[in-house]
C-alpha positions as CSV (number, residue, x, y, z in Angstrom):
1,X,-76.3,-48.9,2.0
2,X,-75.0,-45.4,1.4
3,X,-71.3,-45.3,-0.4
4,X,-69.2,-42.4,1.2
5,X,-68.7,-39.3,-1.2
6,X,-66.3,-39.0,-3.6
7,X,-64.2,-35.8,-4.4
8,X,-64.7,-32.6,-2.7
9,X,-67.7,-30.0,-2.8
10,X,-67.1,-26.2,-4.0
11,X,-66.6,-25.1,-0.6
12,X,-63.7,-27.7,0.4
13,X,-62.0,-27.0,-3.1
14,X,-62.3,-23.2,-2.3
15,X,-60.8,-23.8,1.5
16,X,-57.9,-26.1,-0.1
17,X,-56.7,-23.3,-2.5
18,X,-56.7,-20.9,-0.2
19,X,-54.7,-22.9,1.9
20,X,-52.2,-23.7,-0.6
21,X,-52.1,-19.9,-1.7
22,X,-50.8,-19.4,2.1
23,X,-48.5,-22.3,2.6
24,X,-46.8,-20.6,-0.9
25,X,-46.8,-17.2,0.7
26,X,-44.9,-18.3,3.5
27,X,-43.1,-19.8,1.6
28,X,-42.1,-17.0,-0.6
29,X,-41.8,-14.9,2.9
30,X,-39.3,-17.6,4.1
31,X,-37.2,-17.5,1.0
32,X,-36.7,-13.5,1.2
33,X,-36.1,-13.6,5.2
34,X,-33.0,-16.2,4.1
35,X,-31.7,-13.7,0.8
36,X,-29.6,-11.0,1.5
37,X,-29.3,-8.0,-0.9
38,X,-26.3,-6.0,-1.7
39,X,-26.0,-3.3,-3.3
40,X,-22.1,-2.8,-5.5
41,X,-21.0,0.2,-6.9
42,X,-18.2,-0.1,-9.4
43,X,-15.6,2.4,-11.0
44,X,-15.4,1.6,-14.4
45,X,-17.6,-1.1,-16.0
46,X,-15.3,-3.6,-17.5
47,X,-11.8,-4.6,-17.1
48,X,-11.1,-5.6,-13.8
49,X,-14.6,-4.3,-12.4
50,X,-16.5,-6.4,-15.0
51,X,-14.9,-10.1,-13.8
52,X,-15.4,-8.9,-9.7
53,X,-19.3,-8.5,-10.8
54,X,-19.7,-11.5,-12.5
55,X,-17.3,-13.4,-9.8
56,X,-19.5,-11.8,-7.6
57,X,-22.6,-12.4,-8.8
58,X,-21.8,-16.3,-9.1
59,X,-20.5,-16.7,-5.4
60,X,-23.6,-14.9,-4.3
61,X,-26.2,-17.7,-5.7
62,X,-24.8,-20.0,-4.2
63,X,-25.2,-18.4,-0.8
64,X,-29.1,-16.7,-0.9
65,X,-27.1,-13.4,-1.6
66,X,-28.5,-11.1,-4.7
67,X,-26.6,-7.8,-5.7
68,X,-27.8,-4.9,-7.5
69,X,-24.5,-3.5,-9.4
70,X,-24.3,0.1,-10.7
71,X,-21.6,1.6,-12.4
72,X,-20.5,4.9,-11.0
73,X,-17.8,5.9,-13.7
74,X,-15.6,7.0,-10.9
75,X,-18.3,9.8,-10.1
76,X,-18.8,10.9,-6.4
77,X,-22.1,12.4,-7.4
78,X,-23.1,9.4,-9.4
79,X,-21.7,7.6,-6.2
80,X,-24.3,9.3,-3.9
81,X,-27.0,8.7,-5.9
82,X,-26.8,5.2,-6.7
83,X,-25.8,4.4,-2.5
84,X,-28.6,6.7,-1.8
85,X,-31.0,4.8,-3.6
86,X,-29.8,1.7,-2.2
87,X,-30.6,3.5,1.3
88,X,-33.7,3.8,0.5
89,X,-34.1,0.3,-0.4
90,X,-33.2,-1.0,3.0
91,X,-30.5,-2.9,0.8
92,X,-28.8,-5.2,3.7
93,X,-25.6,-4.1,2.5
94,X,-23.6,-1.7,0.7
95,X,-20.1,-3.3,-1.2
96,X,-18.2,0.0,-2.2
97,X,-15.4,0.9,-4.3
98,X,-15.0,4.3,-3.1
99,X,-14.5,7.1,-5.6
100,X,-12.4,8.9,-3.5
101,X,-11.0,8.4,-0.1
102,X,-12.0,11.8,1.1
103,X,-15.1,12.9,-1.1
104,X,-17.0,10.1,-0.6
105,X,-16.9,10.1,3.1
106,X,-20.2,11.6,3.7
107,X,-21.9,9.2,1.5
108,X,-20.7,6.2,3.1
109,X,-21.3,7.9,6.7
110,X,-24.9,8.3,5.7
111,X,-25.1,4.5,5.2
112,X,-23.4,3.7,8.4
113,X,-25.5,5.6,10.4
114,X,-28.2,4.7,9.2
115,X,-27.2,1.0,10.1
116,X,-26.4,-0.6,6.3
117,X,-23.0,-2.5,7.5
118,X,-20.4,-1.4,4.0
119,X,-17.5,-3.2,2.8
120,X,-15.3,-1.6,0.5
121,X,-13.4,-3.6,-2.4
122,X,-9.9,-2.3,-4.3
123,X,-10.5,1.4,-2.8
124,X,-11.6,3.0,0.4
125,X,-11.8,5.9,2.8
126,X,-8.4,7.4,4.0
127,X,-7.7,6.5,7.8
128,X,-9.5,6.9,10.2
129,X,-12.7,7.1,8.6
130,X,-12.1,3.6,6.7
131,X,-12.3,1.7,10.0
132,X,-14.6,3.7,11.6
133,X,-16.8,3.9,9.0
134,X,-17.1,0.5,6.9
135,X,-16.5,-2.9,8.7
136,X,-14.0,-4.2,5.9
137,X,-12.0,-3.5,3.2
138,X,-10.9,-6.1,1.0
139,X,-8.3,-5.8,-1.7
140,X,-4.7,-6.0,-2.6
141,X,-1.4,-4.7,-1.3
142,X,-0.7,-2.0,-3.5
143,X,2.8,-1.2,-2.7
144,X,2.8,-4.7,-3.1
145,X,1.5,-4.8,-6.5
146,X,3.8,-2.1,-7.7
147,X,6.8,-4.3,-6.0
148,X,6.2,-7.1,-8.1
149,X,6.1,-5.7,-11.3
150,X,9.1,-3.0,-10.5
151,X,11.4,-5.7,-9.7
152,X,10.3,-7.8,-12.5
153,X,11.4,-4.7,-14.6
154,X,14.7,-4.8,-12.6
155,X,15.2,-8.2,-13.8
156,X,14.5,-7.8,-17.7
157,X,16.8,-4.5,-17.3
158,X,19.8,-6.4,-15.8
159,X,19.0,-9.3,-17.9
160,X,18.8,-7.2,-21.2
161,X,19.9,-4.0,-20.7
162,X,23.4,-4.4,-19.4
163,X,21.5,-2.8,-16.0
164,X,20.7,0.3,-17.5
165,X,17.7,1.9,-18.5
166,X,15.1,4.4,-19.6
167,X,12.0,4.2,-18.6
168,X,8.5,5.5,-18.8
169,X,5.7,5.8,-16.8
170,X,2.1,5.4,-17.7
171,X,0.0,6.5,-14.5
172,X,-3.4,6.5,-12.5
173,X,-2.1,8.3,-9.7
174,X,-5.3,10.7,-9.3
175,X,-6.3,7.2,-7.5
176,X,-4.6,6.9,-3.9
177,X,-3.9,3.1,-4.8
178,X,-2.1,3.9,-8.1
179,X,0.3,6.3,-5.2
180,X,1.4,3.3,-3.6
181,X,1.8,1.1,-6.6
182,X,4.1,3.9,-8.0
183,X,6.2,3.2,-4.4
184,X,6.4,0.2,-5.1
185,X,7.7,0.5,-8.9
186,X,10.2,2.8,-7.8
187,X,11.2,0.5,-5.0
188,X,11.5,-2.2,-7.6
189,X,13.2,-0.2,-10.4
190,X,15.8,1.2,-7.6
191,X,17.7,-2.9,-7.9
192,X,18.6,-1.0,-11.3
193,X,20.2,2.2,-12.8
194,X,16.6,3.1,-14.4
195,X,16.2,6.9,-15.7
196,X,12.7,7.8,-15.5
197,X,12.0,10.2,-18.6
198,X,8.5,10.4,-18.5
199,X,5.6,10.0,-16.5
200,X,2.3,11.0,-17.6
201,X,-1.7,10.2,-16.2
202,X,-3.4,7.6,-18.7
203,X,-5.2,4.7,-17.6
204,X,-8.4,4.2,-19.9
205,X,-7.4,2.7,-23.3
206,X,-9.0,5.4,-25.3
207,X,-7.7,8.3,-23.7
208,X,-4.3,6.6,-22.7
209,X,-3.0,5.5,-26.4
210,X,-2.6,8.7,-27.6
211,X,-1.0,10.0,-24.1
212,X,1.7,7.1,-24.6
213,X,2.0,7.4,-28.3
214,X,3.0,11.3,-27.4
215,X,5.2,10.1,-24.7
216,X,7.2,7.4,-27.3
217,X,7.0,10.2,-30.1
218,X,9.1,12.6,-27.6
219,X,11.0,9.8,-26.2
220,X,11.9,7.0,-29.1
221,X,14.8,5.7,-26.8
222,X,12.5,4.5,-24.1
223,X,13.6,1.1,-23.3
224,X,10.9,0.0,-20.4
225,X,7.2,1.4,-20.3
226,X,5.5,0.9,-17.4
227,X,1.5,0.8,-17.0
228,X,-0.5,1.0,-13.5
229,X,-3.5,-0.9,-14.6
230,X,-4.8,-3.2,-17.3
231,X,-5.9,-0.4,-19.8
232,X,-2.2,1.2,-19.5
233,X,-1.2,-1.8,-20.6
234,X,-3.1,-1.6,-23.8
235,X,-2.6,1.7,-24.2
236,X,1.3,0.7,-23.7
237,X,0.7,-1.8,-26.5
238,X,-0.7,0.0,-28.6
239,X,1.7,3.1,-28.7
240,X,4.5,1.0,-29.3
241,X,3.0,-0.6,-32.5
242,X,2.1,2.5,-33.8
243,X,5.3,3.9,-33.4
244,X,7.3,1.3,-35.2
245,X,8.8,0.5,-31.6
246,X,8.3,-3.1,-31.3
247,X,11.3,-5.3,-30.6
248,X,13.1,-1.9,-28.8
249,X,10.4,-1.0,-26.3
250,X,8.8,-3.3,-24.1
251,X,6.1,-3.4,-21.3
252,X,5.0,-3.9,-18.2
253,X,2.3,-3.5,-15.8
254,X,-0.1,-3.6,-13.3
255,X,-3.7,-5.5,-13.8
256,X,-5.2,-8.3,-16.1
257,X,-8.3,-8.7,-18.4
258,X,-8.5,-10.7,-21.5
259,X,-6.7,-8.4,-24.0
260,X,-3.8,-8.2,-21.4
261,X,-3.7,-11.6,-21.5
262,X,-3.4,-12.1,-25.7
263,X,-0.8,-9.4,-25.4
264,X,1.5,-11.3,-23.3
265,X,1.2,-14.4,-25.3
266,X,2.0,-12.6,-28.6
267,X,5.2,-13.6,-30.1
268,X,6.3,-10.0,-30.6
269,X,6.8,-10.2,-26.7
270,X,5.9,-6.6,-26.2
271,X,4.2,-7.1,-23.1
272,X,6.8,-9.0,-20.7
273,X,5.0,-9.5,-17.4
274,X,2.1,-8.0,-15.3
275,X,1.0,-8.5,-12.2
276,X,-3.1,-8.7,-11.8
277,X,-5.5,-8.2,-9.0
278,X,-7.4,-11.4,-9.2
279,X,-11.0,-9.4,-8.4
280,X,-12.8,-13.6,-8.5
281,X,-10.6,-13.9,-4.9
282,X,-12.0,-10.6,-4.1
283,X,-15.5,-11.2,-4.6
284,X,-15.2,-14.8,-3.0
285,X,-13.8,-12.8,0.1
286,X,-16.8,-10.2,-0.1
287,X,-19.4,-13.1,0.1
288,X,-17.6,-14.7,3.2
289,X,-17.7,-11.3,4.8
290,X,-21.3,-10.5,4.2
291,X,-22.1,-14.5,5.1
292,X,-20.8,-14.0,8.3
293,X,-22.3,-10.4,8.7
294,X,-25.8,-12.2,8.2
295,X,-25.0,-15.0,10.6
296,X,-24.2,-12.3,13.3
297,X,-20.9,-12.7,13.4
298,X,-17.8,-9.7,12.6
299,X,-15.1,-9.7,10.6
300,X,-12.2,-10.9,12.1
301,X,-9.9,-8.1,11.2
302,X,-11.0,-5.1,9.3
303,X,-8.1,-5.2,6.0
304,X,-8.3,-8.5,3.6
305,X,-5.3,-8.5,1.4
306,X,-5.2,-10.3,-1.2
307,X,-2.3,-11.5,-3.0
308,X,-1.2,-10.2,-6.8
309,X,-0.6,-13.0,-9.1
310,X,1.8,-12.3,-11.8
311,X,1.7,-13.0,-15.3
312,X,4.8,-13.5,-17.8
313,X,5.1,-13.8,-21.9
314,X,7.9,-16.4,-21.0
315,X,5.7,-18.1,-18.5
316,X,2.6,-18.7,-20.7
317,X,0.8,-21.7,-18.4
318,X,-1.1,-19.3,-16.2
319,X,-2.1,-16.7,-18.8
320,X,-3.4,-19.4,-20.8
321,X,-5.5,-20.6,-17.5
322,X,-6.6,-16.9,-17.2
323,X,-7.9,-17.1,-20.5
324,X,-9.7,-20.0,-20.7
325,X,-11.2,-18.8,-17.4
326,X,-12.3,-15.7,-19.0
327,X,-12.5,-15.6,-22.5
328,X,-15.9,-15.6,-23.8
């Protein structure tokens, strides 16, 4: 009686792996059909920028979405030739924090036309070309913004000031955003008899301490110095400590990072309150935008606001929550 073969001649073997080597192609094939990629230009690389890309990056694995994020340094040229690149690509999708809101136009036009769908994050393209050329823009009320910390001022000044007071201003206004959070400071500080004395441009640490040391060497009697973004803050900080101001001149501002957050739970209570951006709310609101893009589906409405949240030395629950978020 013959007994039935056993294991598989050369030629079965050869037919199996090759049809394993196919089921894991299409496999593989499958996989990229379901990921999207992104490509995400930032300004600066750290600070705010920094916790949006790693917010970002996190919310994306968890929906098939991968992202290829290039600092542009605030660069249009730099700009174009990262988006460019990412044209060429045949990236899915472009997430944009424009450089400027008329010089980058033509870069974000290209993509558009060519059919990449862009959403810009924290800064855009001036009207009409935002809507016409990106399908959303998420980020935060900047008037807003500038509201919240003005009036906060407005409070300490009435509070500790008899109502009175001068103040400084540390600016980014070359950006269109930090325009409208300077509305809203003076909007704030108006509640107030608040005699602005200085205002100068200084919003990256390095360059910015020295501009606000100047500013507190020429004006000792500031009582209030205001910062438009985290690294004003610092620089804030830091001028008043090297001046031998601390205890007369105190702080406020606009953004959050780490360092921001030590500062306001120092007990020289410098830094009294800022207001941040909360870029992890962006980036979850970037993902749900480019989820439903991928499904088919449009935005809903073109301008995603997100709210500011504020952050107070007196209040120190949610700057310790920050940190431990945060903090490596």
């Amino acid at each position: 009686m013959n007994r039935p073969a056993i294991g598989a001649g050369p030629r079965s073997l050869t037919a199996l792996a090759a049809a394993l080597l196919l089921l894991l192609s299409a496999c593989a094939a499958s996989a990229e059909e379901n990921t999207t990629t992104a490509c995400v230009t930032t300004l600066f690389p750290a600070g705010t920028f920094a916790e949006f890309a790693d917010a970002l990056t996190a919310e994306g694995e968890r929906h098939d979405i991968t992202f290829d994020i290039q600092d542009v340094g605030s660069d249009p040229g730099r700009e174009y030739e990262v988006l460019a690149a990412c044209d060429t690509r045949q990236a899915d999708i472009a997430i944009v924090s424009a450089v400027s809101p008329t010089g980058s136009l033509a870069t974000l036009r290209r993509l558009h036309d060519r059919g990449t769908p862009v959403i810009c994050y924290n800064t855009c393209l001036a009207p009409p070309h935002d809507e016409a050329e990106t399908t959303a823009f998420v980020t935060n009320d900047q008037r807003e913004l500038g509201l919240s910390t003005g009036s906060a001022a407005a409070d300490y000044i009435r509070e500790h000031l008899g109502g009175s007071a001068r103040v400084g201003y540390l600016t980014c206004e070359t950006y269109e955003v930090c325009q409208e959070r300077r509305e809203g400071l003076d909007a704030g500080l108006a509640e107030v008899d608040a005699d602005i004395v200085a205002s100068q441009e200084g919003f990256a640490v390095e360059r910015a301490t020295p501009v606000a040391t100047s500013m507190l060497a020429a004006h000792p009697d500031i009582d209030v110095l205001i910062a438009q973004n985290e690294d004003g803050v610092i620089a804030a900080a830091n001028a008043v400590r090297a001046r031998g101001l601390t205890g007369r001149t105190v702080v406020f501002g606009i953004g959050m990072n780490p360092t921001v957050g030590e500062l306001l739970l120092s007990d020289d209570g410098t830094v009294r309150m800022t207001t941040g951006q909360d870029p992890a709310s962006w980036a979850a609101e970037v993902v749900e935008i480019t989820v439903a893009l991928r499904e088919g589906r449009r935005p809903a409405t073109y301008l995603h606001n997100i709210p500011g949240p504020r952050f107070r030395h007196d209040d120190p629950g949610p700057v310790q929550q920050y940190l431990a978020l945060h903090s490596e």
